[in-house]
C-alpha positions as CSV (number, residue, x, y, z in Angstrom):
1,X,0.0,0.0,0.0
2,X,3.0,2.5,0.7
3,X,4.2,1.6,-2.8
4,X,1.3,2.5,-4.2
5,X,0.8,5.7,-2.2
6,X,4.4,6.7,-3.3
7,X,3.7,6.1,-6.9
8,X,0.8,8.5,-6.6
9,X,3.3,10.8,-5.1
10,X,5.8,10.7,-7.9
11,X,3.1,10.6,-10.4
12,X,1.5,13.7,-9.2
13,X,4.7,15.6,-9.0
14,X,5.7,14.5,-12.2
15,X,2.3,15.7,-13.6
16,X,3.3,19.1,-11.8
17,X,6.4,19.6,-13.4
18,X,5.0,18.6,-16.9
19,X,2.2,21.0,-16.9
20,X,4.4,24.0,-15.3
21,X,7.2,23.2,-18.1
22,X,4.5,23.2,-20.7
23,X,2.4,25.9,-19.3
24,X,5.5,28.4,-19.5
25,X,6.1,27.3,-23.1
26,X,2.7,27.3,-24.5
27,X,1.6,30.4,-22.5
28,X,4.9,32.7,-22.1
29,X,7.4,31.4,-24.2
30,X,6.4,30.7,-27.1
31,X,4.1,33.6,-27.8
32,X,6.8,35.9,-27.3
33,X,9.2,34.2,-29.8
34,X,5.8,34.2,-32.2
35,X,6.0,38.0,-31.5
36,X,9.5,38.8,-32.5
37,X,9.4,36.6,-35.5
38,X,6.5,38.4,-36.5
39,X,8.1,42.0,-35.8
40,X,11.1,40.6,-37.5
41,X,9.3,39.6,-40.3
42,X,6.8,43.2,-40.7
43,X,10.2,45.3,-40.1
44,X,12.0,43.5,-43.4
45,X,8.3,44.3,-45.2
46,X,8.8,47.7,-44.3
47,X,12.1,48.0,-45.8
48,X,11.8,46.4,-48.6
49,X,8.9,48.6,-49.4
50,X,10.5,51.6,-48.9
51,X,13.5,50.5,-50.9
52,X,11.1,49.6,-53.6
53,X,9.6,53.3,-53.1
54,X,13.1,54.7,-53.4
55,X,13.5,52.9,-56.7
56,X,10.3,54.2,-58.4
57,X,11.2,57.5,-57.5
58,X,14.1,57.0,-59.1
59,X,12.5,55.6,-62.3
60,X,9.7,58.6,-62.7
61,X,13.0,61.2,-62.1
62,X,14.8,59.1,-65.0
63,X,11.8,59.2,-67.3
64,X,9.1,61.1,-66.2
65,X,6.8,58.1,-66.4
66,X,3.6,58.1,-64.5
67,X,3.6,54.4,-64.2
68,X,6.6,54.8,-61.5
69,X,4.4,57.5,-59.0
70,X,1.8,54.3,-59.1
71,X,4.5,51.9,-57.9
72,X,5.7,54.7,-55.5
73,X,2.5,54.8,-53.6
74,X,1.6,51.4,-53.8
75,X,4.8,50.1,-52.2
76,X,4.3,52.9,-49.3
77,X,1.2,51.7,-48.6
78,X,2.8,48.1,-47.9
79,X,5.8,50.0,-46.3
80,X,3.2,52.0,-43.7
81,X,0.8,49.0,-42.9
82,X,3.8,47.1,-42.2
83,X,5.2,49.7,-40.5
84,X,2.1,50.0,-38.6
85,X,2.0,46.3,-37.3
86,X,5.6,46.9,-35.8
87,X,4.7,49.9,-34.0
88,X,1.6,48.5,-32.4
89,X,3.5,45.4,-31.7
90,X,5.9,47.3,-29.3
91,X,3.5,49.6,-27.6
92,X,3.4,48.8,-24.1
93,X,7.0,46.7,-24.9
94,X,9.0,46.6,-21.4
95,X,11.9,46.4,-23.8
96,X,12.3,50.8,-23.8
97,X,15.4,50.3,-26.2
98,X,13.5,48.2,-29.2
99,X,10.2,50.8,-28.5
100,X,12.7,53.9,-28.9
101,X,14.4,51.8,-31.8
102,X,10.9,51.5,-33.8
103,X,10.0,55.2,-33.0
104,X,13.4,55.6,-34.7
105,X,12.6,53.8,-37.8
106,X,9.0,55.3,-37.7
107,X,10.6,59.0,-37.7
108,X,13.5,58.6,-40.3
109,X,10.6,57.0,-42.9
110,X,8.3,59.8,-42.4
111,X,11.1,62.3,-43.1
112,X,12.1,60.3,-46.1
113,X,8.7,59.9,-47.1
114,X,8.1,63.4,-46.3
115,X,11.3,64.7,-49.0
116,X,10.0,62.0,-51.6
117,X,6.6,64.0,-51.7
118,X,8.0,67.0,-51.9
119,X,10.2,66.0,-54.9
120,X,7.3,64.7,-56.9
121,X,5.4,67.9,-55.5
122,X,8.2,69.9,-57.0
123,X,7.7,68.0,-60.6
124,X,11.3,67.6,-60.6
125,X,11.5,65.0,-63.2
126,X,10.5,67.3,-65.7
127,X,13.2,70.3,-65.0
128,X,16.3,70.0,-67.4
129,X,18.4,70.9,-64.4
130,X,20.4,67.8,-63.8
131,X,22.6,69.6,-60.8
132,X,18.9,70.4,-58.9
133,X,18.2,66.1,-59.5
134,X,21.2,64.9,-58.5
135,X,21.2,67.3,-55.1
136,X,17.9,66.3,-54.2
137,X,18.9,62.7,-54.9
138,X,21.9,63.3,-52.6
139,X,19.3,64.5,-49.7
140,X,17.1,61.6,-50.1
141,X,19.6,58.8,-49.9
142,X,21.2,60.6,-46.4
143,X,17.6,60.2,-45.2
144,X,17.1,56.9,-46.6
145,X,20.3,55.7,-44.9
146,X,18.9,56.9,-41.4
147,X,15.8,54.6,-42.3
148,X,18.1,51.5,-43.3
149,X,20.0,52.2,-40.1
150,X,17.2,52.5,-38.0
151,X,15.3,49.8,-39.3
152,X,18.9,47.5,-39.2
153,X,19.2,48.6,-35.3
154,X,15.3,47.7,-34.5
155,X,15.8,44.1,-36.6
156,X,18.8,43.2,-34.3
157,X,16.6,44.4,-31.5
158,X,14.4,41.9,-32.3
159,X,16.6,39.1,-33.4
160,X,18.3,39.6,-29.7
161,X,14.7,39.2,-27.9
162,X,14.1,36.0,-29.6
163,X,17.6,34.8,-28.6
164,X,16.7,35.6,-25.3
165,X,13.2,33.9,-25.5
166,X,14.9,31.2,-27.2
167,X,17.4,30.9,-24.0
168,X,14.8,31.0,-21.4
169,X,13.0,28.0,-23.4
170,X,16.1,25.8,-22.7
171,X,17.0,26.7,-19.1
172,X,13.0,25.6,-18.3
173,X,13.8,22.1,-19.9
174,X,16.9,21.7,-18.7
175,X,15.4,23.0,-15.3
176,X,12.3,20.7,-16.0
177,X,14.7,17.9,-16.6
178,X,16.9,18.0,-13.7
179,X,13.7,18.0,-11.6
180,X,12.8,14.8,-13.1
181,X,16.0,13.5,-12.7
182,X,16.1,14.2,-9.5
183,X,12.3,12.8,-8.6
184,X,13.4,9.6,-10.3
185,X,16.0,9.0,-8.4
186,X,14.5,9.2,-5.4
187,X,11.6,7.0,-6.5
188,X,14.5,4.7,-7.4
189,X,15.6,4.6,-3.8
190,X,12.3,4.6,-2.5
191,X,11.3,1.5,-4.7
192,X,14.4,-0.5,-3.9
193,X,13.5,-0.1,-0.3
194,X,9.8,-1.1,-0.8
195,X,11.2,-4.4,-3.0
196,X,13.5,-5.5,-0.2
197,X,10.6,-4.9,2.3
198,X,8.0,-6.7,-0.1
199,X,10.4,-9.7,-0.4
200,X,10.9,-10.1,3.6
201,X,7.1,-9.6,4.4
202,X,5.7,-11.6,1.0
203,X,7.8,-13.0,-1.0
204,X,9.4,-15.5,1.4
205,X,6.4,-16.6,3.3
206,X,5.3,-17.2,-0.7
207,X,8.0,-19.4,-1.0
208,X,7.3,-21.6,1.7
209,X,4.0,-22.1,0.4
210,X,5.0,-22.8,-2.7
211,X,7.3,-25.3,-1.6
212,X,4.8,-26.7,0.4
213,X,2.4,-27.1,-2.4
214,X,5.2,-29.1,-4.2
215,X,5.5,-31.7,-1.2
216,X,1.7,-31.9,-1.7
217,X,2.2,-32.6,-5.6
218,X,4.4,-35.2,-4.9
219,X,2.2,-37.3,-2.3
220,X,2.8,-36.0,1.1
221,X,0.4,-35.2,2.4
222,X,1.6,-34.3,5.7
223,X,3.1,-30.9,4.4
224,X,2.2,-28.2,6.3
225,X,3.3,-24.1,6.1
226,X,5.3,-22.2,8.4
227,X,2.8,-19.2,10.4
228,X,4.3,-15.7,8.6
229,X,3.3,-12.3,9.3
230,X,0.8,-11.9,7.0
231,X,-2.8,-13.2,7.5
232,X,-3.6,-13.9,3.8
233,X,-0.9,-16.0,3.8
234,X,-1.7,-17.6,6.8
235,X,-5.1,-18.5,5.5
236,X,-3.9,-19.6,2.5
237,X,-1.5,-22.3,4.5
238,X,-4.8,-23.2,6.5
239,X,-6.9,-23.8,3.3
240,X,-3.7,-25.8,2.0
241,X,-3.9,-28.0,5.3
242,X,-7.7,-28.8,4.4
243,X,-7.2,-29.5,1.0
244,X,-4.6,-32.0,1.8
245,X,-7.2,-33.8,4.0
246,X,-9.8,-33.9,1.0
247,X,-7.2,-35.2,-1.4
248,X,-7.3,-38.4,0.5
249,X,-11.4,-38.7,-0.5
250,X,-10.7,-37.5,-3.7
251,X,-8.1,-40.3,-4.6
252,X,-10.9,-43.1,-3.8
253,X,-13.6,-41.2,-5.9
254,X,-10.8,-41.2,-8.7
255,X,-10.2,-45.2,-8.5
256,X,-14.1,-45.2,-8.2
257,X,-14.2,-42.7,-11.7
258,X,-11.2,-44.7,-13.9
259,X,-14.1,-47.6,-14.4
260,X,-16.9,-45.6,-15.2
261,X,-14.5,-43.5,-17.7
262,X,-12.7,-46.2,-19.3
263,X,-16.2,-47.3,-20.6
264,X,-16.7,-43.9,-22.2
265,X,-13.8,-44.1,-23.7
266,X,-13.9,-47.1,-25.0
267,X,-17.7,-45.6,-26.5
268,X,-15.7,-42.4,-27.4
269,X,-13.2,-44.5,-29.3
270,X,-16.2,-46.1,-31.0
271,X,-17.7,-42.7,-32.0
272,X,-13.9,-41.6,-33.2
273,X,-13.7,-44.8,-35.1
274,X,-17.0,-44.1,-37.3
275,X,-16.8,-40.7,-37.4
276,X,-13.7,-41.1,-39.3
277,X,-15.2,-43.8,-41.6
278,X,-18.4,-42.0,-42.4
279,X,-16.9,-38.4,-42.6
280,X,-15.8,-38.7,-45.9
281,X,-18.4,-40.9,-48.0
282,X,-20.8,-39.9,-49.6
283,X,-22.6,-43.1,-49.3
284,X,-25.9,-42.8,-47.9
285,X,-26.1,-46.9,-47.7
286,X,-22.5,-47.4,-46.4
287,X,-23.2,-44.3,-43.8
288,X,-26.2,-45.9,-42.4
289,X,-24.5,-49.5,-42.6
290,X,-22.4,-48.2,-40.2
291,X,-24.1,-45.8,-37.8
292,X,-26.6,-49.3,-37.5
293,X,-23.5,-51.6,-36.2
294,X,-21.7,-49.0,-34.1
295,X,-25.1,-48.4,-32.4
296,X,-26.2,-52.4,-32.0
297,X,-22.7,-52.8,-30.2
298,X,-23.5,-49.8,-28.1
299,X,-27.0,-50.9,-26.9
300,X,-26.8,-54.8,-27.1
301,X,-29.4,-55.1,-29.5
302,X,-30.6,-55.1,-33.6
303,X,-31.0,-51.8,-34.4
304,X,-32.4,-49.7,-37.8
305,X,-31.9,-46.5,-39.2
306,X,-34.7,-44.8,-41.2
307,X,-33.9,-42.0,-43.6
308,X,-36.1,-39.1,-44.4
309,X,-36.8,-39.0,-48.5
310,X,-37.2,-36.1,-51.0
311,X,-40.7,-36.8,-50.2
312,X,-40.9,-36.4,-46.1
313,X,-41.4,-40.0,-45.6
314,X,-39.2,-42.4,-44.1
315,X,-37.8,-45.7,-45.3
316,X,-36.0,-48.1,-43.6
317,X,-32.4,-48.1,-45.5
318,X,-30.0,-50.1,-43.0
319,X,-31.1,-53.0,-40.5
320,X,-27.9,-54.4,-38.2
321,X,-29.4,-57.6,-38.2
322,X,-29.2,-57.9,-42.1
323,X,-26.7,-59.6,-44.2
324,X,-24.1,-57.7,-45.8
325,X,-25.6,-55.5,-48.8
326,X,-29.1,-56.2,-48.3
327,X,-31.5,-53.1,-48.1
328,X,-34.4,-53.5,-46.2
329,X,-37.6,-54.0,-48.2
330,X,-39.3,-51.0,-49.9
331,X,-42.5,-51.9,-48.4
332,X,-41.4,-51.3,-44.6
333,X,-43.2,-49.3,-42.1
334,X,-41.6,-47.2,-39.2
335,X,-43.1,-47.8,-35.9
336,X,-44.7,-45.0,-33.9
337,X,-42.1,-44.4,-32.1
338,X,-40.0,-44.1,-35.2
339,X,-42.8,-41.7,-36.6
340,X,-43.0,-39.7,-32.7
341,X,-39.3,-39.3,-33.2
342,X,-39.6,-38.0,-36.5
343,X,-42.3,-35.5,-36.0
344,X,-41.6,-34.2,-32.9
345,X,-37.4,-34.0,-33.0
346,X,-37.3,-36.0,-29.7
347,X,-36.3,-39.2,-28.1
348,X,-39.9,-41.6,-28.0
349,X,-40.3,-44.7,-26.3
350,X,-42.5,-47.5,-27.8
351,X,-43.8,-50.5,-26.4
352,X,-40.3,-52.8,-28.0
353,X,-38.4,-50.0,-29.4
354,X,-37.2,-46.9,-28.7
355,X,-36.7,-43.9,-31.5
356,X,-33.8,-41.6,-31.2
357,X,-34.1,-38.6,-34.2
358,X,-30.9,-37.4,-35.8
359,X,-31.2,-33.7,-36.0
360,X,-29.4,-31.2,-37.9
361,X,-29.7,-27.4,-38.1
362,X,-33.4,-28.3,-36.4
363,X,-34.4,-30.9,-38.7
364,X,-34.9,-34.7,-38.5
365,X,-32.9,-36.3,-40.9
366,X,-33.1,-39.9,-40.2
367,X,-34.2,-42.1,-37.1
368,X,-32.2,-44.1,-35.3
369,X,-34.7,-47.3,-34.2
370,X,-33.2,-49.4,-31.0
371,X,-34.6,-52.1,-28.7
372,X,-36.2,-51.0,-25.5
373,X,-33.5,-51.8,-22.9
374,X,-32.6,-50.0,-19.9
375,X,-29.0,-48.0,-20.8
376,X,-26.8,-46.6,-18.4
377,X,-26.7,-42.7,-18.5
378,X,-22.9,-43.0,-19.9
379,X,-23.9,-45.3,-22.8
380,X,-27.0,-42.9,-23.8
381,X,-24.2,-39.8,-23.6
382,X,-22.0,-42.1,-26.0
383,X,-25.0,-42.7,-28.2
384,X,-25.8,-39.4,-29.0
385,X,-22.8,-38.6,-29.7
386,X,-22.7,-40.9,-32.5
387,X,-26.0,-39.7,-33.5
388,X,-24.8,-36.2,-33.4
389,X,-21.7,-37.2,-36.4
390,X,-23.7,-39.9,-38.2
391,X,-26.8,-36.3,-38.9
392,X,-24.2,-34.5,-40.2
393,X,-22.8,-37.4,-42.4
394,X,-25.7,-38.9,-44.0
395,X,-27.1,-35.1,-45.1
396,X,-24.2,-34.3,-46.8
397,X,-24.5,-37.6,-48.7
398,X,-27.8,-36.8,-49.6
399,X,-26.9,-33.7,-51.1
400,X,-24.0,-34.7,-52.1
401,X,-26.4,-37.6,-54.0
402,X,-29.0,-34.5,-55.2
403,X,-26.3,-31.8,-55.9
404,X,-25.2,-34.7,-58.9
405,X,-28.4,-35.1,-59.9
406,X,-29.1,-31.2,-60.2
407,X,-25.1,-30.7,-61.8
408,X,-26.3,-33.1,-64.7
409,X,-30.1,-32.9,-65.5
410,X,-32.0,-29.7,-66.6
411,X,-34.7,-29.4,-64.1
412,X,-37.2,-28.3,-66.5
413,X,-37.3,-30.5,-69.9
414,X,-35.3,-33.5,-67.2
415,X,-32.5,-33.7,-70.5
416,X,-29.2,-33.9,-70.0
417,X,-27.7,-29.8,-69.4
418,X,-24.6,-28.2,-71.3
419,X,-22.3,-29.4,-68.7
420,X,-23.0,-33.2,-69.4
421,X,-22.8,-32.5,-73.0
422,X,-19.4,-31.1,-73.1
423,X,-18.2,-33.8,-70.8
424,X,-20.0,-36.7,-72.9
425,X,-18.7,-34.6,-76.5
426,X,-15.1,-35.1,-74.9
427,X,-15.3,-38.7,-74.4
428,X,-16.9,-39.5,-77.9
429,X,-14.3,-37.1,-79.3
430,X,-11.7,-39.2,-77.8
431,X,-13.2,-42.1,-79.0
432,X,-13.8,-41.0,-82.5
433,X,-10.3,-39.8,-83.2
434,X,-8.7,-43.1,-81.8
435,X,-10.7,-45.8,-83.4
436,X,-11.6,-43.3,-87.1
437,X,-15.3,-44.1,-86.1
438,X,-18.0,-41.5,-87.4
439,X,-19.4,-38.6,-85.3
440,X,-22.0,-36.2,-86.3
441,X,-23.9,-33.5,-84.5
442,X,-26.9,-31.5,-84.5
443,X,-27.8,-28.3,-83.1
444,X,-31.6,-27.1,-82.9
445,X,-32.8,-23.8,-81.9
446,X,-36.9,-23.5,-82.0
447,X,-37.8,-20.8,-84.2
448,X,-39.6,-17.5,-82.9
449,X,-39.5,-18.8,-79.4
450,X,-38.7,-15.3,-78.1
451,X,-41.4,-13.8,-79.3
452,X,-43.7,-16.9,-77.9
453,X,-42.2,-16.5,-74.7
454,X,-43.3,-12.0,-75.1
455,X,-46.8,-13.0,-76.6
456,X,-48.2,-16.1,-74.5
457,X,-45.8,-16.0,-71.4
458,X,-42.7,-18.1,-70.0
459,X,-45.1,-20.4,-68.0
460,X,-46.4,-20.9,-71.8
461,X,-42.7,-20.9,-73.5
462,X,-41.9,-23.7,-70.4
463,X,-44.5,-25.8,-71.7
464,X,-43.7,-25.3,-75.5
465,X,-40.0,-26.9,-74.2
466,X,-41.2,-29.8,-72.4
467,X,-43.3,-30.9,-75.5
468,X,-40.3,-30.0,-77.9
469,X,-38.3,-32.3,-75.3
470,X,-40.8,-35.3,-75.4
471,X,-41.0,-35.4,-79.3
472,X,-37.7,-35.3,-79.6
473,X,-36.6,-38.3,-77.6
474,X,-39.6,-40.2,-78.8
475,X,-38.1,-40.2,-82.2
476,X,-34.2,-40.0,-81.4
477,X,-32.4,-43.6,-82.0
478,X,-31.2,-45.3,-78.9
479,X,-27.3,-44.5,-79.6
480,X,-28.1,-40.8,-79.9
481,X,-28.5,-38.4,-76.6
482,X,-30.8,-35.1,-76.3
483,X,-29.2,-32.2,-74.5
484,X,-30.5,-28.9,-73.4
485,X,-27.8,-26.6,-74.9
486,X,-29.4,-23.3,-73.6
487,X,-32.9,-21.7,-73.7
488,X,-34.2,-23.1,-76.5
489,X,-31.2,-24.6,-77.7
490,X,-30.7,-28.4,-78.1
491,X,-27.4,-30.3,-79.4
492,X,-28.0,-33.7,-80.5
493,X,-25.0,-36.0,-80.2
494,X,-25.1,-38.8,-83.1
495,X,-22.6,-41.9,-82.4
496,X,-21.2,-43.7,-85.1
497,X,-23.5,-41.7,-87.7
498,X,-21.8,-39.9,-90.9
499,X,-23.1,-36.9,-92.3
500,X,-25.5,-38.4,-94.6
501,X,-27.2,-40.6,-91.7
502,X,-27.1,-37.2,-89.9
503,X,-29.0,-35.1,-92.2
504,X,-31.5,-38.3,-92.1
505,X,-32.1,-37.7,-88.5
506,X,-32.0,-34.0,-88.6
507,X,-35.1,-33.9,-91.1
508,X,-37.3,-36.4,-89.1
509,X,-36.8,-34.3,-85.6
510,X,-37.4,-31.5,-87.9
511,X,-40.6,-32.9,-88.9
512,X,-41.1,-34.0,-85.1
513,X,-41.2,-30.7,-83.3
514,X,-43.3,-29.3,-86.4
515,X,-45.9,-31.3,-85.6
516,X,-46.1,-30.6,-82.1
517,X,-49.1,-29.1,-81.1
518,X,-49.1,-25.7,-78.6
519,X,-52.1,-25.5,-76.1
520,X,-52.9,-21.8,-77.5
521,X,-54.6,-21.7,-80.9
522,X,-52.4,-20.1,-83.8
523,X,-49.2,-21.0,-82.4
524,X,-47.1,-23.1,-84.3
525,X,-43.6,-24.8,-83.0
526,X,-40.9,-24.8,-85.4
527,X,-37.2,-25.4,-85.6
528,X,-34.0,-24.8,-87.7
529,X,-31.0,-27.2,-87.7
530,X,-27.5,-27.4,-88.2
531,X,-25.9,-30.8,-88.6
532,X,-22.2,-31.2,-88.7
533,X,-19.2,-34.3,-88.5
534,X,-16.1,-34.6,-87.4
535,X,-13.2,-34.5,-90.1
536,X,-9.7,-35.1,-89.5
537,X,-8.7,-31.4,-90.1
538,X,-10.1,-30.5,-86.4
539,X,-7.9,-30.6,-83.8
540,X,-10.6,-30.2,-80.7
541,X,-14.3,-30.9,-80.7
542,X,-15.0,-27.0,-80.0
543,X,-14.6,-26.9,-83.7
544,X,-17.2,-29.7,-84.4
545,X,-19.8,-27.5,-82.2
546,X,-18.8,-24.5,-83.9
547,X,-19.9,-25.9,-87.4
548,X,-22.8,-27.2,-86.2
549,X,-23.9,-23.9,-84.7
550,X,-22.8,-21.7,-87.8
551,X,-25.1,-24.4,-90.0
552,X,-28.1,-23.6,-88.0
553,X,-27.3,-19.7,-88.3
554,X,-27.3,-20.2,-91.6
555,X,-30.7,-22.4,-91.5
556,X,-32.4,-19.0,-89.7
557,X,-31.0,-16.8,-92.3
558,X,-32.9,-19.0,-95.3
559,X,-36.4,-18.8,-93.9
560,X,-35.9,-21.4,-90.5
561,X,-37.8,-24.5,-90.3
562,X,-34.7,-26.2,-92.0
563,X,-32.1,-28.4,-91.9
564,X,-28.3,-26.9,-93.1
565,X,-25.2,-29.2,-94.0
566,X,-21.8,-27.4,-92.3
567,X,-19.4,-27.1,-95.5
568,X,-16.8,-29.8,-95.4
């Protein structure tokens, strides 16, 4: 507590000295250097206006020029207002000499001023006497020369000031400094003091209890602390003493809690085990297969896992009790406790079974069915668990399972997309080029379907597809394969078919999707086609599509609901 006191001590003082060092700079100091600088600064204006005065005069006595009387009274205006600042600057100045220095300079410029009036009064520029000029000139440069001198004595006036400011500035640091020193230093002493105090009255008694705590570390119990000075520390020895007698109990409970925990972790390890197996298939039969098992070994009895479908319902897709590989059958119905579980995202309890729901981000995806034994609290924990990894597991296989689906499959005319296309093209290419086996293309585009879509709708233009789709692979040959290319865009990949075969099939799907029939009277379905194959002279099947698609261009420039060969 004296520490701290002291520290308060130096800090204040130190807080003292800081503010009276900065006060004196901020406040005194440093506005009177401002002050000179400035006086400094509107005394050099002043003479160079005059001096720029002196020269005009001197131009309008060489030429008789107006121009120069402009520049004469321009630059005295600068001259006085400068002038001006200085004197008001010094009045009430303690400094007498720089005050009697200014009046100085402010007398010797008015009695220059004063003879450079009279000469332009006089008109002298225009008299041809150049003896008259040149003694008048002789006049004004002894009264200029008082002006210089003056106004040379006031700027060293000035300059000595700030020197002086400039000196008090450093004897307050170095004053301020010392002072600090000097408090350091005895907070030095005055901490070193406190240390070897603090390490008499604290430290040591620490020590013991330290070292006592170690003894208790190592087994003996019997450690006790020696009585110090210091009643915390005392206490602490006395709550040492007590926890030495409880650490007697505790070691029972622990022999007690080794059984009990080396079943959990033998049901952890279990958990770790499939965890690890299930975290990265994306199987949901193998995932279920072996949430099933881990859980009959957990609870002693066949158990069943029910997965939720893309339709809500629940089927039965592992059973412990079944042979390797065999799905339970389709025709299976979950218990109500398996339903309970489902619909309620809870643990139900039937008459044989017991239902525990697999949960993730609040809802049930799948239900784990087990018999209707009593389980220890331990082996439940364990269950869950499992439960808990196996939800996360079998959803990602499910999406995993509809994310392939929805990667390959238009979800509106159910063809396969663009991105199936260009992977199936790739492989056919392959294939094609190896073996010299024929490979044709077609690309359809319904005609006007833009304006359909504007005229009747999308909802319309959506059905106009799905019809296009249907006639299409109604007709197509069981080697070829229907894509949905974009829009209303369709490729059409022909295997083992030359371009004569090709143009063959392009006119009958022609012909197909012209006799499709829209649901809106006057609207008629049509398509243009461009049918292309493969020649030795491409090096990448990009260059097959792009023939195709420049023929059916060309079939919408003649008039669309055509078929167009690609040139060679």
């Amino acid at each position: 507590m004296r520490t701290y006191h002291w520290m308060l001590v130096v800090l204040a003082f130190s807080l003292v000295i800081s503010g009276v060092t900065v006060g004196y700079h901020l406040l005194v100091a440093q506005p009177h250097h401002e002050r000179h600088v400035g006086l400094a600064f509107e005394m050099r204006n002043s003479r160079i206006g005059v001096l720029e005065q002196s020269a005009a005069l001197r131009g309008w006595l060489a030429t008789d020029d107006d121009t120069f009387l402009a520049d004469f009274s321009a630059a005295g205006e600068g001259a006085d207002r400068a002038l001006g600042r200085v004197v008001r600057g010094v009045s009430g100045d303690s400094t007498s000499g720089l005050t009697d220095a200014v009046v100085r300079v402010a007398t010797t410029r008015t009695a220059w001023n004063d003879w450079a009036v009279g000469v332009i009064d006089k008109d002298l520029a225009a008299t041809p006497d150049r003896a008259v000029i040149r003694d008048e000139l002789g006049t004004g440069r002894d009264l200029l020369n008082e002006f210089l001198d003056a106004n040379n004595e006031s700027a060293e006036l000035m300059f000595e000031e700030r020197q002086v400011t400039l000196g008090h500035m450093r004897q307050s640091l170095l004053g301020g400094f010392l002072v600090y020193v000097v408090v350091l230093i005895a907070a030095a002493v005055s901490f070193v003091r406190q240390r070897r105090a603090v390490d008499r009255e604290v430290v040591t008694p620490i020590k013991g209890l330290l070292h006592t705590i170690e003894r208790l570390q190592t087994g003996e119990l019997g450690a006790r602390s020696a009585p110090s000075d210091v009643y915390e520390l005392d206490q602490i020895g006395n709550a040492l003493a007590g926890l030495a007698s409880s650490l007697d109990a505790a070691r029972r409970d622990a022999k007690t809690r080794e059984c009990r925990l080396a079943t959990l972790a033998t049901g952890f390890e279990t958990v770790t085990r499939v965890g690890r197996e299930i975290s990265g298939s994306l199987s949901v039969r193998y995932v279920a297969s072996t949430v099933t098992s881990a859980a009959s070994d957990l609870t002693g009895g066949p158990t069943a896992l029910w997965v939720r479908g893309e339709d809500r319902t629940f089927r039965a897709v592992s059973r412990s009790d079944d042979p390797h590989g065999v799905t339970p059958p389709a025709e299976l119905r979950p218990s109500e406790a398996v339903a309970v579980a489902a619909a309620e995202a809870r643990t139900a309890t039937g008459e044989d079974h017991r239902a525990y729901p697999l949960v993730l981000a609040g809802m049930v995806v799948s239900v784990l069915e087990a018999p209707n034994t009593d389980i220890d609290p331990d082996t439940e924990q364990v269950l869950e668990v499992l439960l808990s990894t196996a939800a996360a597991a079998l959803e990602s296989a499910n999406l995993h399972s509809a994310a392939k689906e929805l990667a390959d499959v238009d979800a509106l005319t159910r063809l396969p997309n663009r991105r199936r296309f260009d992977v199936d093209m790739e492989a056919e290419w392959d294939r094609s080029r190896r073996y010299g086996r024929p490979l044709s293309m077609i690309m359809l585009d319904l005609d006007h379907f833009k304006a359909t879509n504007d005229e009747h709708g999308h909802v319309y233009g959506d059905e106009v597809l799905r019809a296009t789709t249907s006639a299409l692979t109604q007709v197509m040959r069981t080697s070829d394969t229907a894509y949905r290319y974009g829009g209303e865009e369709f490729a059409i990949l022909l295997r083992e078919t030359g371009l004569d075969d090709a143009q063959a099939v392009a006119e009958r799907l022609r012909a197909t999707v012209a006799a499709v029939e829209g649901t809106r009277p006057g609207v008629r379905v049509t398509a243009s086609l461009g049918v292309a194959e493969r020649v030795s002279a491409m090096a990448h099947h990009t260059e097959l599509v792009a023939k195709a698609d420049t023929a059916l261009y060309a079939a919408k420039s003649r008039g669309r609901d055509r078929v167009v060969m690609a040139d060679g």
